[in-house]
C-alpha positions as CSV (number, residue, x, y, z in Angstrom):
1,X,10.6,-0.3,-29.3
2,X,14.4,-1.2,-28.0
3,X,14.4,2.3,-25.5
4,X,10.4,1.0,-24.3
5,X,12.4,-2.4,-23.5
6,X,15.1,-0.8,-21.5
7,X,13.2,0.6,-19.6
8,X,10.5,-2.6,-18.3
9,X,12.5,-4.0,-15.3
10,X,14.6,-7.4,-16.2
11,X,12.8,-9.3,-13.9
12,X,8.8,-8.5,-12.8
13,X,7.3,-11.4,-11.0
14,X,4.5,-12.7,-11.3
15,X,1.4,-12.4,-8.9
16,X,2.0,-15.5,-7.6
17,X,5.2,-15.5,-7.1
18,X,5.5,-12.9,-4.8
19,X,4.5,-12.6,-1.0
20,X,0.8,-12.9,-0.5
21,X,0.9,-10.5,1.8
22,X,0.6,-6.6,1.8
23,X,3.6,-4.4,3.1
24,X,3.6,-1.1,3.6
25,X,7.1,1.4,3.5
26,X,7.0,5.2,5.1
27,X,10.0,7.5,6.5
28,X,7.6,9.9,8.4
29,X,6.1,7.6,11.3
30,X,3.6,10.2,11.7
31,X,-0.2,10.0,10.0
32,X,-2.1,9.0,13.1
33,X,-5.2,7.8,11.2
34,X,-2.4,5.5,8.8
35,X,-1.2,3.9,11.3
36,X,-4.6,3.3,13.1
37,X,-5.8,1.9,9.6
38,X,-3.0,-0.5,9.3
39,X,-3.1,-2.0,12.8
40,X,-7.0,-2.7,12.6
41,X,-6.3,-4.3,9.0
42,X,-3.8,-6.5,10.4
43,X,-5.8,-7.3,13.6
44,X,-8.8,-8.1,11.5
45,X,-6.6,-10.7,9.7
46,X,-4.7,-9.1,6.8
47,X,-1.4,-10.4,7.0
48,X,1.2,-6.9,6.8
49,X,4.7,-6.6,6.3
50,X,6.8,-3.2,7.4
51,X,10.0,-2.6,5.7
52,X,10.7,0.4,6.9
53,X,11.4,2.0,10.1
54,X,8.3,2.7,10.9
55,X,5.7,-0.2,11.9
56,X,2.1,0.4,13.4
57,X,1.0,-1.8,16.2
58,X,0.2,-5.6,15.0
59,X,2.2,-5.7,11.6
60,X,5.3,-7.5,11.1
61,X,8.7,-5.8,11.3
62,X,10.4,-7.5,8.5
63,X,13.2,-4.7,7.6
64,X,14.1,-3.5,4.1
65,X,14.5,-7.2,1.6
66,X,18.3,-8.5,2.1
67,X,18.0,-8.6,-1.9
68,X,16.9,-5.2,-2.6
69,X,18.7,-2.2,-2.5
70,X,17.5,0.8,0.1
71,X,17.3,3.2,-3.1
72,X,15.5,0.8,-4.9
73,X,11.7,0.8,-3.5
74,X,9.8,-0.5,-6.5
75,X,12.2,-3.8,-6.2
76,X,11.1,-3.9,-2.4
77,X,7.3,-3.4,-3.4
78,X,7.5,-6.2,-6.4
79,X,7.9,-8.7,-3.4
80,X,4.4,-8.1,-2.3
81,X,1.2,-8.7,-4.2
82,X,-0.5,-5.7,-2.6
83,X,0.6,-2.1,-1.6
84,X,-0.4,-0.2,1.4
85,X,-0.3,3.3,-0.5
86,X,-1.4,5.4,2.5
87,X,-0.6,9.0,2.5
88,X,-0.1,10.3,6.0
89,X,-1.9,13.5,4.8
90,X,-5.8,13.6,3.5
91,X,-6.4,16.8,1.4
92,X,-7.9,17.0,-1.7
93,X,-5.2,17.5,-4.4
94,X,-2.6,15.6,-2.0
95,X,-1.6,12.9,-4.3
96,X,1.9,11.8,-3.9
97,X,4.1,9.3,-5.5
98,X,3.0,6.2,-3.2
99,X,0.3,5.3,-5.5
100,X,2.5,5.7,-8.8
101,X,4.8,3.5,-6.8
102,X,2.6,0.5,-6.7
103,X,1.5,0.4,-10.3
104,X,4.8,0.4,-11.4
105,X,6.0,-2.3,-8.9
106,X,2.9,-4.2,-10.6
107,X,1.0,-4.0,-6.7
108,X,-2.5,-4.1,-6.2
109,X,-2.5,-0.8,-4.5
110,X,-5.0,-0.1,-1.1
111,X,-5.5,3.9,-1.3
112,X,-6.0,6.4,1.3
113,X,-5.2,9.9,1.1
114,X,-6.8,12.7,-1.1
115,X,-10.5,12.2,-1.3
116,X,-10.0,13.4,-5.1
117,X,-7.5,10.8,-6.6
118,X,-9.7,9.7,-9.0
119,X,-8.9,13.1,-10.8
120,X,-4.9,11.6,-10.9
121,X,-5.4,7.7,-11.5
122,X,-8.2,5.5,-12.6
123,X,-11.0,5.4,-9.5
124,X,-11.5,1.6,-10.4
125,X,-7.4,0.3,-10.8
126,X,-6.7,0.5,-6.7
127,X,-9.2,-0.6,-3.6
128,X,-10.4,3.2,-2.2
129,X,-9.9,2.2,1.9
130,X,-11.4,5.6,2.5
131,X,-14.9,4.0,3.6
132,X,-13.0,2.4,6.5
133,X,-12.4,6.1,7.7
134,X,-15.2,8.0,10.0
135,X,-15.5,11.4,9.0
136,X,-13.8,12.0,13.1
137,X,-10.4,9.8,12.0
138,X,-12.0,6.8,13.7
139,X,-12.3,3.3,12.4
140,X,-15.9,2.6,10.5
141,X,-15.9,-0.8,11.7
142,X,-18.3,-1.9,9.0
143,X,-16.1,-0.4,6.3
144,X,-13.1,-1.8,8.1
145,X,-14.4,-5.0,7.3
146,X,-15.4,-4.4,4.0
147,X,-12.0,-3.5,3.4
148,X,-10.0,-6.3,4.9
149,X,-12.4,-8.9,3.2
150,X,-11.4,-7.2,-0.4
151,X,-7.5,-6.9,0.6
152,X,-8.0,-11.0,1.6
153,X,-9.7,-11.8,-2.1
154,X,-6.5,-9.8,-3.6
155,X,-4.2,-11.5,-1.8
C-alpha cells in the first residue's frame, strides 16, 4: 500500500478546479483530418486550448503551462477537464499513448484514431468523436454537432 501511494501524483485536482476547457498537445503538426476536427469543434463553440507548437485554425495558442514542466505532459493535461486524444493516424490497431495519457491525467478523454480502441480501453470511459468523421475525411456535420454538444455537457 505505501509503493501504490508513491506512485498517485501529490496533487490531482479536482474536476472543477481545473480549466473548463479542452486542450489538445501534438509534436507532429500533420493529421489533416485532426486538425480539421479541432477547428470545427472550436468554431462550433467548444472552447480549445493548444499547448503545443502546433495549433489548428480557431483554437487558442496558449503555450506549454508556466507551472508545468515540458517533460511533464500529464501535469499540463491535469489543468484541463477534457483531453483532445486525437491520433494523427486512423488504422485499426493504431492505439498510442494519447489516450493512456488522459486517464491518468484524470481527463475526460475525446477519441479519434483506430476504429478498434475498444479492443485496448473501455468503449464507454472516453466520447468516440469518430461519428463526426465522413468516411471521405470530411466533417459529418450532424455528428459534428453531436459531438460538440457532449464535449459542452463534459465541460
Amino acid at each position: 500500500l505505501q509503493d501504490q501511494r508513491k506512485q498517485q501524483p501529490e496533487q490531482f485536482p479536482g474536476f472543477h478546479d481545473r480549466q473548463p476547457k479542452a486542450v489538445f498537445v501534438a509534436r507532429n503538426c500533420g493529421g489533416n483530418t485532426r486538425n480539421l476536427l479541432l477547428s470545427e469543434l472550436a468554431q462550433a463553440g467548444v472552447p480549445t486550448d493548444s499547448i503545443s507548437n502546433c495549433t489548428p485554425p480557431n483554437t487558442k495558442d496558449v503555450g506549454w503551462p508556466a507551472d508545468v514542466s515540458r517533460d511533464d505532459k500529464q501535469g499540463a493535461l491535469r489543468k484541463y477537464r477534457v483531453y483532445m486524444a486525437l491520433e494523427n493516424v486512423m488504422e485499426p490497431g493504431y492505439v498510442t499513448e494519447k489516450i493512456m495519457d488522459g486517464y491518468m491525467a484524470g481527463n475526460v478523454n475525446v477519441y479519434l484514431g483506430a476504429s478498434d480502441v475498444a479492443n485496448y480501453v473501455p468503449s464507454d470511459s472516453f466520447i468516440d468523436a469518430s461519428g463526426a468523421i465522413a468516411a471521405d475525411g470530411t466533417i459529418n456535420r450532424e455528428g459534428l454537432q453531436t459531438l460538440a454538444l457532449k464535449i459542452k455537457a463534459a465541460l
